[in-house]
Each structure stands twice: as C-alpha cells, then as structure tokens.
KETI-391109 format. One line per 10 residues: number of its first residue (from 1); for each residue x negated, y, z negated of C-alpha. Coordinates in Angstrom, 3 decimals. Layout:
N
NUM> X/Y/Z ~ ...
END
This chain:
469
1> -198.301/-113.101/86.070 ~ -200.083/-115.505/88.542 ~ -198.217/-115.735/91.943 ~ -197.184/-119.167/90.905 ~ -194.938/-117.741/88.523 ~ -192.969/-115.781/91.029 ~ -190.518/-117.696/92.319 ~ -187.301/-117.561/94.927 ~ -184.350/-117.622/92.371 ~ -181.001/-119.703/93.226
11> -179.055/-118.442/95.944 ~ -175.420/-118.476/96.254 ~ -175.233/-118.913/99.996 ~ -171.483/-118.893/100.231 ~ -171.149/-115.490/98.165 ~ -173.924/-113.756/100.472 ~ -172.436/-114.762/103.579 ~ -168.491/-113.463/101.987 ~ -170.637/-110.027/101.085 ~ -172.391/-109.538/104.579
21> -169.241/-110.151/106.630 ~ -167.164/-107.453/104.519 ~ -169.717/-104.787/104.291 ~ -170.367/-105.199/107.690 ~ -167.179/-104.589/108.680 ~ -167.049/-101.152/105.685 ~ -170.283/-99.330/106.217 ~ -170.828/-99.826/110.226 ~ -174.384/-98.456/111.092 ~ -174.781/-97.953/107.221
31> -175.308/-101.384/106.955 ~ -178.670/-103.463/108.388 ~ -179.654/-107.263/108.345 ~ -182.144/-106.614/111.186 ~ -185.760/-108.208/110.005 ~ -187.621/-105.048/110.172 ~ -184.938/-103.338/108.132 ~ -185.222/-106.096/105.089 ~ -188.919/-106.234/105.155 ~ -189.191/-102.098/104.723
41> -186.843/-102.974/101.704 ~ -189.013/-105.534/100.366 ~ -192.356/-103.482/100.369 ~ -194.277/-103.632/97.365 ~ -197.517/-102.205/97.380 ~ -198.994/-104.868/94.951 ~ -200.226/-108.228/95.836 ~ -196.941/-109.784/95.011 ~ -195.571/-111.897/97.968 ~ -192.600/-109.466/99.679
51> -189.098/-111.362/99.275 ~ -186.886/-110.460/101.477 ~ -182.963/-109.000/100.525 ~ -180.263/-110.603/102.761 ~ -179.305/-107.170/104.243 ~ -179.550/-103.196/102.848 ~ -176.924/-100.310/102.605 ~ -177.640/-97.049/102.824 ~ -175.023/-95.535/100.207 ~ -174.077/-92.316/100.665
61> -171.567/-91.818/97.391 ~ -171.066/-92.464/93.641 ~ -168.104/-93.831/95.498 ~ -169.831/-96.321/97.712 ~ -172.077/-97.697/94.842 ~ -169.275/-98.204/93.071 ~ -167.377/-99.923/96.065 ~ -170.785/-101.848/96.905 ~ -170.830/-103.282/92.841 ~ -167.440/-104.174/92.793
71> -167.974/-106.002/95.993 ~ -170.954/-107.636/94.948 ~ -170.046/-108.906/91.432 ~ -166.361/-110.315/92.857 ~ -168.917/-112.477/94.835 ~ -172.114/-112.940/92.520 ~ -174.153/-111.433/94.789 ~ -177.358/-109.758/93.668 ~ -178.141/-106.320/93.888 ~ -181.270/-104.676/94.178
81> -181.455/-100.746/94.258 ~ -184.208/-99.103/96.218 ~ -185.356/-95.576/96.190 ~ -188.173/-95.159/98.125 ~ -190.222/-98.581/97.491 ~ -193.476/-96.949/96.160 ~ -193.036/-99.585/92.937 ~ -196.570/-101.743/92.385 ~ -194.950/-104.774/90.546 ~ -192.391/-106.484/92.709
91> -189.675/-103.965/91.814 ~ -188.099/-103.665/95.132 ~ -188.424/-107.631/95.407 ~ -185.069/-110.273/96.313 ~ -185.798/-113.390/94.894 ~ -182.527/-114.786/94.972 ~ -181.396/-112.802/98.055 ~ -178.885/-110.300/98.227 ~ -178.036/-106.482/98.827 ~ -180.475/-103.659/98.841
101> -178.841/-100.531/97.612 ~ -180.838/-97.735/99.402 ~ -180.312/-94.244/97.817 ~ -182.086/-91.944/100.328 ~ -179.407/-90.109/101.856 ~ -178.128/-89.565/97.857 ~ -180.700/-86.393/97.958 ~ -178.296/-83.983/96.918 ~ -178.990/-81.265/94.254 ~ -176.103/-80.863/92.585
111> -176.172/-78.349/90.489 ~ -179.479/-76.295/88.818 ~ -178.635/-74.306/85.084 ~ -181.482/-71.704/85.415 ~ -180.520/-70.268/81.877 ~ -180.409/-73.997/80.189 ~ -183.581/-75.242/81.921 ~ -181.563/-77.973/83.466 ~ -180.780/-79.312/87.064 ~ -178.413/-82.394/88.026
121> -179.575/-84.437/90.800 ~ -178.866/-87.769/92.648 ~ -180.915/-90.140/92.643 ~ -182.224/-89.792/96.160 ~ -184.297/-86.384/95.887 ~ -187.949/-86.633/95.443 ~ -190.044/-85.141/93.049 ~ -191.424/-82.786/95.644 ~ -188.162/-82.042/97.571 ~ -186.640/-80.969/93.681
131> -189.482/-78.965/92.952 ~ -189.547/-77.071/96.712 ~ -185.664/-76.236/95.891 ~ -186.476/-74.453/92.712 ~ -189.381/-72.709/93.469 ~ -187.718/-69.263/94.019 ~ -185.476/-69.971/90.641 ~ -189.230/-69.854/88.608 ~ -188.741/-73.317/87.317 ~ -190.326/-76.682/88.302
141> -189.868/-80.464/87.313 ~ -193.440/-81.024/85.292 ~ -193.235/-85.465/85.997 ~ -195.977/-85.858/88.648 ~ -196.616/-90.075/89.496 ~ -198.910/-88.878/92.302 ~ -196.283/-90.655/94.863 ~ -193.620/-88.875/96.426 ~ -191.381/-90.993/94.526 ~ -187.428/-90.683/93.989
151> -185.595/-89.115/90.579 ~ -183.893/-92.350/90.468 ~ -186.702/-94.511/90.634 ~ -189.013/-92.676/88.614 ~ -186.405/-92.807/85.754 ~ -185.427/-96.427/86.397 ~ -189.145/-97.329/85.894 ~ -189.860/-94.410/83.076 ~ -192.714/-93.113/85.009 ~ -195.200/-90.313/83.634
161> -198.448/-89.364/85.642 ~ -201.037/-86.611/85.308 ~ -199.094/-83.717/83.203 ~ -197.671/-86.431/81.076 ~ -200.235/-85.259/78.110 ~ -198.207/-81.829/77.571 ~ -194.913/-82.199/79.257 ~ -194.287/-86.311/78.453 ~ -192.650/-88.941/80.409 ~ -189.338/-89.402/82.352
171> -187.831/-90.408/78.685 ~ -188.760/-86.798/77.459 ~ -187.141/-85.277/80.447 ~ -184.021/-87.095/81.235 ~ -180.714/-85.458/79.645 ~ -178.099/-87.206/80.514 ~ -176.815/-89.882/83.282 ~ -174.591/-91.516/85.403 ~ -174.779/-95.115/85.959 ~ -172.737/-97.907/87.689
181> -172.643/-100.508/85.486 ~ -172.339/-104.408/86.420 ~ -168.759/-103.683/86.869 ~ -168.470/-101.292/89.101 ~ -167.722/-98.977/86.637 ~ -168.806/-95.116/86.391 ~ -170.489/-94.017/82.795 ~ -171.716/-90.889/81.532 ~ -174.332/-91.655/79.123 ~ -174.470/-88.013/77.637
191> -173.620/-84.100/77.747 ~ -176.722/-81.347/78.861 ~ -176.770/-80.287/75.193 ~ -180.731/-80.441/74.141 ~ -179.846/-82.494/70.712 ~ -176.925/-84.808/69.730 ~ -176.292/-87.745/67.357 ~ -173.456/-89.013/69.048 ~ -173.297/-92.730/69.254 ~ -176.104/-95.205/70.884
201> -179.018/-93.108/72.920 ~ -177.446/-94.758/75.766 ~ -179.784/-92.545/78.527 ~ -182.805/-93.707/77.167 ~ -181.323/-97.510/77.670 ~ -181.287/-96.902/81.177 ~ -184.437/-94.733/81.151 ~ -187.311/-97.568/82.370 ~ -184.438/-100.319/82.889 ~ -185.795/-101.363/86.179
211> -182.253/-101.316/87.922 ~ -181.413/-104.389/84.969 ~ -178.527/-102.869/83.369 ~ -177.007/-100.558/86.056 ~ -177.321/-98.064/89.081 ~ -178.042/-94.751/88.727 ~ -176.079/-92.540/90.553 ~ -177.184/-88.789/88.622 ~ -179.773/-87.539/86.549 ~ -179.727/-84.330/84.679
221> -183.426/-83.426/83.681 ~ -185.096/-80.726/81.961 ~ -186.362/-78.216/83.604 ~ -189.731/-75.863/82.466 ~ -191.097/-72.383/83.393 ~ -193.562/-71.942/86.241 ~ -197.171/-71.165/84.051 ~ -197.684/-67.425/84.738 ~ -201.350/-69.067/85.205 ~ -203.127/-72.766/85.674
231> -206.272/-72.861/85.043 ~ -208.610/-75.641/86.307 ~ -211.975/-77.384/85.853 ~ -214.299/-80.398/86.137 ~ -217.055/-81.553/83.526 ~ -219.305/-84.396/83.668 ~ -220.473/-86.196/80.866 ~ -223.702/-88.429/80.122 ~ -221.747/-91.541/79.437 ~ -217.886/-92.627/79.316
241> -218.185/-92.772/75.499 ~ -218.723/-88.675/75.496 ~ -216.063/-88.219/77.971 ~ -213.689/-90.125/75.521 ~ -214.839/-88.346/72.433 ~ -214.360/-85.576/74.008 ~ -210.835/-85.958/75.132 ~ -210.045/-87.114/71.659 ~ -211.133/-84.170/69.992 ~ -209.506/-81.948/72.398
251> -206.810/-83.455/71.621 ~ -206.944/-83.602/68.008 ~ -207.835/-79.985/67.861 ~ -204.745/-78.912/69.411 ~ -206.126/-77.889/72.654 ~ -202.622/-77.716/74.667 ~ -204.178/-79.430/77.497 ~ -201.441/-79.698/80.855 ~ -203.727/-82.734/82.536 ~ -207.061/-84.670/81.552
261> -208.152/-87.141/83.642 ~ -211.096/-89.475/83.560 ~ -212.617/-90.837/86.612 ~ -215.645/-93.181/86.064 ~ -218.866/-92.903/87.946 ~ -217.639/-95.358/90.663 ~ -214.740/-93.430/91.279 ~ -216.689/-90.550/91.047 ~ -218.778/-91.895/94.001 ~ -216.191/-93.093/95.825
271> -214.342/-89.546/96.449 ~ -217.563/-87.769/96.675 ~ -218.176/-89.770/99.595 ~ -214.528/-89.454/100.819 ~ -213.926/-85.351/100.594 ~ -217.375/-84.047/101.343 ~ -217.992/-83.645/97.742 ~ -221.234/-83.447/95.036 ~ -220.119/-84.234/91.628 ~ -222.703/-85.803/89.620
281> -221.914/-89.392/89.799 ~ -221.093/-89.850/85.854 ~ -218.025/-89.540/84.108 ~ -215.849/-87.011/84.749 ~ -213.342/-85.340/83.208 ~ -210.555/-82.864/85.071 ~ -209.111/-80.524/82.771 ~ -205.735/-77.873/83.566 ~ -204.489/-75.407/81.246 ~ -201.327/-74.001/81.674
291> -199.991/-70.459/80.263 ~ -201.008/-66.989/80.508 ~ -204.250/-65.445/81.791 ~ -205.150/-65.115/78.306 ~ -204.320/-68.373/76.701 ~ -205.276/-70.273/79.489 ~ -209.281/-68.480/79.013 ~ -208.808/-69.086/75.398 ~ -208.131/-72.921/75.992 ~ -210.959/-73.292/78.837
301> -213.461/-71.816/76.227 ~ -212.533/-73.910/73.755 ~ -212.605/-76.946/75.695 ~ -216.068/-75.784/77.060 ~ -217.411/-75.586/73.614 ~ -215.892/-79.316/72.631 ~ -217.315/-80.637/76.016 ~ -220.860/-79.157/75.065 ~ -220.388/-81.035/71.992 ~ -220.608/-84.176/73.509
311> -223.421/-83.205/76.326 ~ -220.674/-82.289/78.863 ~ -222.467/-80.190/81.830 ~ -221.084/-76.544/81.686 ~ -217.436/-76.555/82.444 ~ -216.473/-75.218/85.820 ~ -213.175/-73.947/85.632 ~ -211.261/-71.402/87.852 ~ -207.506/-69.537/87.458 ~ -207.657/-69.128/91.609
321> -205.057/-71.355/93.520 ~ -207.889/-72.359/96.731 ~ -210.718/-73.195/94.297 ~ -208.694/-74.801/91.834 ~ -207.306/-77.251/94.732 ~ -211.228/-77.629/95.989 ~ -212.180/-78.446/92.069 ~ -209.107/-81.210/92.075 ~ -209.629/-82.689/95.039 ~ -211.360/-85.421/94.473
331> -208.742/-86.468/91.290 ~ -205.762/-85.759/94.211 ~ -207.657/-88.382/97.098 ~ -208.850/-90.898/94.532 ~ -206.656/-93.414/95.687 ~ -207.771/-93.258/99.133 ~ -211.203/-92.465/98.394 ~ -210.905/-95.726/96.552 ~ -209.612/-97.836/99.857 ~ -212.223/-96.271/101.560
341> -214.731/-97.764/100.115 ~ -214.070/-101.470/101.266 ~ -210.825/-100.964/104.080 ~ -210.733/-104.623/105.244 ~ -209.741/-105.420/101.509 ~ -206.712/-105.587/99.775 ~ -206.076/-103.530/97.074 ~ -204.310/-104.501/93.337 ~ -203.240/-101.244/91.249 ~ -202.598/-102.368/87.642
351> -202.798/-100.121/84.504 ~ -202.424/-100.285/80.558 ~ -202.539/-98.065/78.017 ~ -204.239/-97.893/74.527 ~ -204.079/-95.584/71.261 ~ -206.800/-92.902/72.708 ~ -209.280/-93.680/69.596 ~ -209.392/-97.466/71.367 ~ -209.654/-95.537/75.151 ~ -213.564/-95.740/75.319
361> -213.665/-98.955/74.287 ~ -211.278/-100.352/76.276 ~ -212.590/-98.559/79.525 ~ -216.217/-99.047/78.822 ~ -215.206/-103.483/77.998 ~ -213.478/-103.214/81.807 ~ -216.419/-102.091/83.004 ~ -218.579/-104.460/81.506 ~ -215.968/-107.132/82.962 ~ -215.637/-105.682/86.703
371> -219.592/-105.763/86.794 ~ -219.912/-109.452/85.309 ~ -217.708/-110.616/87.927 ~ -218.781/-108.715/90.701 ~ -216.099/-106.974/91.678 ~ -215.080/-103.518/93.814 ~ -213.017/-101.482/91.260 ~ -213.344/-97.754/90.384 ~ -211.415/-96.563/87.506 ~ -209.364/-93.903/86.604
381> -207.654/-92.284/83.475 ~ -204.906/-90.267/82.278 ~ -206.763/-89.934/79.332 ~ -205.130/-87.880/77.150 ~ -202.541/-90.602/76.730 ~ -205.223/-93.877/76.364 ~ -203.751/-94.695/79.640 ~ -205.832/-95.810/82.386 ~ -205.600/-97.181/86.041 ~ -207.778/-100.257/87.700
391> -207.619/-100.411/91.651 ~ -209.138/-103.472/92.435 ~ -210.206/-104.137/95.971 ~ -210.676/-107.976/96.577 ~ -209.991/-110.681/99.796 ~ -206.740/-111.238/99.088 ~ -206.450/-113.970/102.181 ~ -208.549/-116.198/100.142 ~ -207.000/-118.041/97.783 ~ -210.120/-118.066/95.137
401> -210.479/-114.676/95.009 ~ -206.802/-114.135/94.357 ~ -207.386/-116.372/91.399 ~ -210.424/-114.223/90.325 ~ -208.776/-111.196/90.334 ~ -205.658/-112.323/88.763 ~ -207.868/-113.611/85.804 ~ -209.407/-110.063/86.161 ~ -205.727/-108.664/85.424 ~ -205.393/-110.883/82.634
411> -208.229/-109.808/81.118 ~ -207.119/-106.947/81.121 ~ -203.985/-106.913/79.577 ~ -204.996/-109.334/77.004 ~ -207.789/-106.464/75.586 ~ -205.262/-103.784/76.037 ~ -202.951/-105.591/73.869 ~ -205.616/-106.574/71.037 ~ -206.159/-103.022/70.742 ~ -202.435/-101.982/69.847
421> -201.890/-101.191/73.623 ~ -199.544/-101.736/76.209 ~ -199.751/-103.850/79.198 ~ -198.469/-100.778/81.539 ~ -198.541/-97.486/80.654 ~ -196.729/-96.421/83.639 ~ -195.992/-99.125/86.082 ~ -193.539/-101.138/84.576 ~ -193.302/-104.890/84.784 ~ -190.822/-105.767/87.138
431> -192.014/-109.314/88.238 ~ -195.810/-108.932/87.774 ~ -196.155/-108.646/84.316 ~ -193.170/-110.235/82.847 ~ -195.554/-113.038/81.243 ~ -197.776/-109.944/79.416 ~ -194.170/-108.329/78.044 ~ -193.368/-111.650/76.778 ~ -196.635/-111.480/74.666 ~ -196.560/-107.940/73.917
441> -192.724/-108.140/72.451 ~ -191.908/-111.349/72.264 ~ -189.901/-111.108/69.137 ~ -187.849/-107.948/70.647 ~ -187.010/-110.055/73.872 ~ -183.910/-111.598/72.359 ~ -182.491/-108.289/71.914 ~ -183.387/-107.071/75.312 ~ -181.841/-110.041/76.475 ~ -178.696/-109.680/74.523
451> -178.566/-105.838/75.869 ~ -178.761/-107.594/79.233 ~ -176.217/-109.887/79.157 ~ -173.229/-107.551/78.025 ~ -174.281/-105.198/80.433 ~ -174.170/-107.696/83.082 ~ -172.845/-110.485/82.446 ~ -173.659/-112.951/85.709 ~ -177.414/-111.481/86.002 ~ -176.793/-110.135/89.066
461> -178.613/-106.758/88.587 ~ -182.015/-106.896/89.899 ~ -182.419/-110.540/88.884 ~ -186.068/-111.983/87.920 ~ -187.073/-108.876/86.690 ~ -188.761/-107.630/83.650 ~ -187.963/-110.976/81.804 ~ -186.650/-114.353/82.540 ~ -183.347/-114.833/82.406
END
C-alpha cells in the first residue's frame, strides 16, 4: 500500500467527545488524552504515518474491557487495542480516532496445567515474562517473534518467528480464548481439551484477526518440555542457491530441525561488523536442534553431511549454553546490526513467504532487485518455512525515495505471490498491505467481510484494517 492509500477515516466527533467525558470521569488516572500519551499509542515501527487515538485506557479487567466496549459501541466510537505497539504495519494506528485499549497491566498468569502442557494467560504478559514464570515448572512457550511482544498481540496478529519450523505458529499453539466481542459481550471460544469437533473453530477466527472481530481478554496456549539439550551451529555456503538446497533437503529428509535461518552475505557483513564477529561473508545458515544429547549429535551429523552436500564449510555446532549464544549472536543482533549500517536512515521491515522449493528463487530475484536499484537492504530468512524478511534502509524525508522503496515493496509482494506465496508470512497486514491481501484473496474477501460485519456490526473494531470496509 502506497501512503496515499492510508487515509484518516470519518470521525464521529460528537460520539468521541460523549466517550472521553464518561471515561474520564470512570477510570481517573487510568485514563490519558495527554499528547505524549496518544503518540506512544500510535507507534508503529513501519514507515506508515502515526495516527493518533483520541485518548487510551489502561484496562485492568475482563470487566473493564467489557465496560469500555459497551461504552464505546452505545456511542460508535472506535476501538483500537494495544499490547505493546511492536506491530510493523499500522496495527496500533487511529484513523478515524477513538479509544486505545492498553492491556499492559492485564499481565496476569492465571493459571499453568503442568500435567496438560497448558497455561492460561491475559493478554498483557510477554513472551519472555511467561517463559521466566515457568522456568522452574520445566516447560516453556516455544513462539519466539524476536520482540518482546504481548500473548495478546502475538495471537491477534498470528505471529511465528525463529522456532516456528518445529513448534509452528500462534495458530498451532493457541487452545482456547476469551474475547469481547463488538457487544460487549464475554465468549469462550473453546475448552483446554487437545482435539474437538464441536461447532465453528471459533479460536482460530480470532487467531491473526488484527483486533477486527473482538478483544482478547485470555489465551490458553500449549505448553512444551524444556529440550534436555539444544544444540547449535553456523554453516556458510558458496552461494544462496546451496544454502536453499540445503535447507530443503534437510527438511525433506526429516531432519527435526528447532530453527534455520538464512542470513545473506550483506547481512552477514553487517553483524560481523556490529558484534566483533568473522563469519565468512556468504550465506549463512544457523541451525538448532533440540532433544537429547544423543539425538541432538545424531541430527547435527546429519545436517553436517547434507550441508557438505551442497559445499557448506564444516558445520560448527556446540551443545554448551556460552558458545552456543557466541555462535547465535550475530542471527540475535541482526536487526541492529542492520541499522547500523546506515543510522541516519529510516528503516522499512516487510516480509513474505513462499513454498520453500520457490525460497532460492525468490531470495536470490530480491537480490537481483535491491542491487538494480541501489538500495541498502540485508536479508534475512526463516527458511525452513520459505519465509523471509527485507529491512530496507532508505531517506524516508524525501519524498522520491519513499516512492522508490514503496515500488521496492511492491515488487516484492507481487513475486512472492506469482510463486504461490504470501504477502506476509508473519507481519500481518493491518493497513500496509491491505491492497496485496486484496490480490492475494480477493475472491475470499467477501467472506471475510461478511465474518466482519456480524461480528461487528458498525465497524468500530480496529477500523481500516486488514481490508476496506
């Protein structure tokens, strides 16, 4: 989507000003219209302009979500929920105005089932708080999106990250739910049984709804064992192409691989230069194994001998928690290796994904296309799923470069999706890429739309995003 496409919706002045006075008066302190306050809810760490929510409350309750809905739909008001505004594609965004919904202080653990595998949460707890709170029960939440990010908001957006290849995405993990619809109205989408045929899948409706169809106020996710040994290594390869082949056979074999991630030679350069590193500047793939001391040597040899295959270097792989971090971190810092490498830019973080036979391909054609145009962009892969991430560091205070890199983006997502792909693997589309969803599923958008307006009815759940409306 150009930034010409985003646009302030239709405000219902009257409404907002009914809504402000009344919560005002409700939530005290809990309630903020101050400027500074608004633009911290606005943040979006894309390029997308920041548009601003008429004032935020920081809920504390089922009860005051609930109370906040109610309020808010009596008055058409929109509503935009916030968990901790780490969202790239104008998630967090108010273009019609309205109330933020901030779920920070809902970090409560509710309850953990160490003999299920389970744990209910709300939606405030981040990834790492969750997985600090169960590290003496021997269990951890696998989903790692490299931010901090919220339960709720990495379910709202169906996020995955590194250990997506063996443990899957938020829609693998998430159980069950409970959601404030349009309403104001409390649901339970499910029971913690592991199976059940009951009725619609409502969770996974919710799962990667963007805030659309309701608030989520709990999440009960699965839960998995803490590996009795991780074991991890780096390889580079001669070109991307071998890296690729590479990850595709490992992955056809069987190999049950916890992470692979490809980071091109630019990227490669860019954190050697950042962490005091000396990885040959080719393509590079970091590989972790997770199981017993025995299975995870059996899996490192066998990826060794695929690797060699392919004129990988000798795999360097260690089970030891210090020189396993030292191996990884250049994969953990390539985000700010990556800013490093031009700080007076901006930066644009955009991803798609593509069937992993297309992956080389598709990485090797965005290379070719980030040369041609001259730009600043190192790459980098979760590449055991096809998906792969672009950070592209341009002037973004000059209006012709803006151009140029949005016509970069479309690029992009126009070769992703004539390979079968997606135009975000991870991201979601919130306002950015509502014009590439339109292409990608055009003929399933009346549906969605249908979905979206018996859930809610007057569009006033996190209006302008994910389609038009």
């Amino acid at each position: 989507m150009a930034l010409k496409d985003v646009v302030s919706g239709v405000r219902n002045e009257e409404g907002i000003s009914t809504v402000l006075g009344i919560l005002k008066q409700r939530y005290g302190e809990r309630f903020q219209t101050g400027q500074a306050f608004r633009e911290q809810h606005s943040h979006t760490t894309s390029y997308l302009p920041s548009q601003l929510p008429d004032g935020v409350v920081f809920v504390e309750s089922s009860g005051d979500v609930q109370d906040v809905v109610k309020l808010c739909a009596a008055h058409h008001v929109p509503i935009i929920p916030f968990g901790t505004g780490s969202s790239l594609e104008g998630h967090v965004n108010a273009p019609s105005g309205g109330i933020s919904v901030d779920f920070t202080r809902m970090n409560r653990i509710l309850a953990v089932n160490a003999e299920d595998l389970d744990c209910t949460v709300e939606p405030g707890v981040t990834r790492e708080d969750l997985n600090t709170y169960l590290r003496d029960t021997g269990l951890f939440f696998p989903i790692d999106p490299g931010a901090n990010a919220s339960i709720g908001g990495m379910t709202a957006t169906r996020a995955s990250g590194t250990n997506a290849v063996r443990y899957g995405t938020m829609k693998d993990n998430v159980l069950s739910l409970t959601v404030v619809t349009a309403d104001g109205e409390e649901i339970r989408t499910a029971q913690r049984a592991r199976k059940s045929s009951a009725g619609y899948d409502l969770t996974r409706l919710f799962v990667g709804s963007e805030g659309t169809l309701g608030l989520i106020t709990s999440i009960t996710l699965r839960l998995q064992g803490i590996p009795e040994k991780i074991s991890g290594g780096v390889c580079a390869f001669p070109t991307l192409k071998d890296a690729c082949d590479a990850v595709i056979m490992t992955i056809q074999m069987g190999v049950p691989v916890a992470r692979i991630e490809l980071l091109d030679e630019r990227q490669i350069r860019a954190c050697n230069a950042y962490s005091k590193l000396s990885y040959p500047e080719r393509p590079t793939l970091f590989v972790e194994f997770h199981g017993t001391e025995e299975t995870v040597s059996l899996q490192a040899r066998q990826f060794a001998d695929i690797a060699a295959e392919f004129g990988g270097d000798s795999f360097v792989h260690t089970t030891n928690p210090e020189e396993r971090a030292q191996l990884w971190k250049a994969r953990h810092n390539a985000y700010w290796a990556s800013r490093a490498l031009a700080p007076e830019l901006g930066a644009l973080s955009t991803d798609v994904c593509v069937p992993i036979s297309r992956l080389a391909e598709c990485v090797a054609a965005t290379q070719d296309d980030i040369r041609e145009h001259g730009f600043l962009a190192p790459i980098v892969g979760h590449a055991g799923d096809g998906n792969f991430h672009v950070l592209l560091l341009f002037n973004d205070k000059v209006p012709a470069e803006l151009e140029k890199a949005e016509a970069f983006i479309s690029r992009l997502n126009q070769r992703a999706l004539a390979m079968d792909g997606t135009c975000t693997g991870e991201h979601g589309i919130g306002q950015g890429k509502i014009g590439y969803l339109e292409q990608e599923l055009g003929s399933a958008l009346p549906a969605m739309r249908a979905i979206k307006k018996g859930l809610d009815p007057d569009n006033i759940l996190n209006p302008g995003k994910v389609f038009r409306f």
